[in-house]
C-alpha positions as CSV (number, residue, x, y, z in Angstrom):
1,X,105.5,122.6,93.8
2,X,103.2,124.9,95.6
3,X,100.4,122.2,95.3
4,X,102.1,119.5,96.2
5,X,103.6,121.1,99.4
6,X,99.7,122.0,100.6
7,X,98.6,118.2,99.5
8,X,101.6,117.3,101.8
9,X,99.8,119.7,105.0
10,X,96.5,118.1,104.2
11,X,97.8,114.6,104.4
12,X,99.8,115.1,107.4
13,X,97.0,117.2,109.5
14,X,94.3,114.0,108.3
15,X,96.6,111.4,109.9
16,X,97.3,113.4,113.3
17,X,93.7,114.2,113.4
18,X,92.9,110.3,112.6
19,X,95.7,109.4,115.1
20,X,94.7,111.6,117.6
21,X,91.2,110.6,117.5
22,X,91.6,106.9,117.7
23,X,90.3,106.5,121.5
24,X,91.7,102.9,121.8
25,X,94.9,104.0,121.0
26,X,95.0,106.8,124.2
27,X,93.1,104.1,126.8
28,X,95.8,101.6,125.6
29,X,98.7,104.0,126.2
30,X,97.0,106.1,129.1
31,X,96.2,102.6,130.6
32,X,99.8,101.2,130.3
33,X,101.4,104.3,131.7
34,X,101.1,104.6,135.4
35,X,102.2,100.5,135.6
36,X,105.7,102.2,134.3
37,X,105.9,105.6,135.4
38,X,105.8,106.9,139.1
39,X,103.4,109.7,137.8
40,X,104.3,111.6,141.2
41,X,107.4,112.1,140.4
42,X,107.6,113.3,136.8
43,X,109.1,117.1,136.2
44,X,108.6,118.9,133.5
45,X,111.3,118.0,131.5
46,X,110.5,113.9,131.9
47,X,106.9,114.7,130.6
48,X,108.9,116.8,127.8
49,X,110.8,113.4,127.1
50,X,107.8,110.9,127.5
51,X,105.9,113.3,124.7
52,X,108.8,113.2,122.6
53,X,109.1,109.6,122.6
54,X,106.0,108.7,122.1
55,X,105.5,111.0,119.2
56,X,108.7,109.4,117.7
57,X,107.3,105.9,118.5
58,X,104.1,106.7,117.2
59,X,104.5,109.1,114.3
60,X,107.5,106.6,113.3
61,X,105.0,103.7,112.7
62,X,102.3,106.0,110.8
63,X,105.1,107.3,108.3
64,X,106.3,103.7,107.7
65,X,102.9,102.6,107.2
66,X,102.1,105.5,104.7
67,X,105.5,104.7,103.0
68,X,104.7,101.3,102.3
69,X,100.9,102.2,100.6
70,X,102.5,105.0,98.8
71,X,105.2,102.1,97.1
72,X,102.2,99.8,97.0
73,X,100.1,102.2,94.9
74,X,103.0,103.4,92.5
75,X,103.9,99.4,92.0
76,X,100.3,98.9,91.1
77,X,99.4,101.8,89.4
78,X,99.8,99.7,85.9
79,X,98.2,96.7,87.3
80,X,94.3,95.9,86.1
81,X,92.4,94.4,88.9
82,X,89.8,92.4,87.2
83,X,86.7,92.5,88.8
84,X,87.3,88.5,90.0
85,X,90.2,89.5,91.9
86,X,88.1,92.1,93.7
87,X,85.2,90.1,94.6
88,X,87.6,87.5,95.7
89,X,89.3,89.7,97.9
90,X,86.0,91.1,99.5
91,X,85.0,87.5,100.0
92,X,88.1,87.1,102.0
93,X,87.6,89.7,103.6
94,X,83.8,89.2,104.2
95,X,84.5,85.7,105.4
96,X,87.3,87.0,107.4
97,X,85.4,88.8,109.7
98,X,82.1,86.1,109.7
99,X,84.5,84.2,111.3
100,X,86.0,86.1,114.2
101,X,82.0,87.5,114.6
102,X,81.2,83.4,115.0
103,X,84.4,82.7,117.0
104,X,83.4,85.5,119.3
């Protein structure tokens, strides 16, 4: 139990760090902002709200998206990926991004 709990911490202090660090993320949201809110007059308590909803919004979408990979790994943990399937995949993938880099 006690292992799993600190596996738990590691995982959740990774994603805040990764979501905390993603830059586009904060220009997006800092960017947005001011065309909603009359920064002038915010009080403490509406900043209070504002980071509360947006870790709600935020965090909310994170923990759904780790939900769904952890159900996606435990439905495919008996499932052999043969090695065509994977190289199919990356070509989709490679091919996938040749053509937004061409489309560009």
């Amino acid at each position: 139990m006690r292992v799993r709990s600190k596996a738990v911490a590691t995982s959740f202090l990774s994603g805040l760090a990764l979501t905390l660090g993603d830059i586009k993320a904060i220009l997006f949201y800092a960017s947005l902002f001011p065309a909603f809110v009359d920064i002038a007059s915010l009080t403490t308590s509406n900043v209070v709200l504002i980071m509360l909803v947006t870790v709600v919004a935020v965090g909310g979408v994170k923990v759904a998206y780790a939900l769904a990979a952890n159900r996606i790994a435990c439905l495919s943990k008996d499932v052999v990926f043969r090695q065509e399937a994977r190289v199919a995949a990356g070509g989709l993938l490679v091919g996938a991004g040749g053509y937004l880099i061409v489309k560009a």
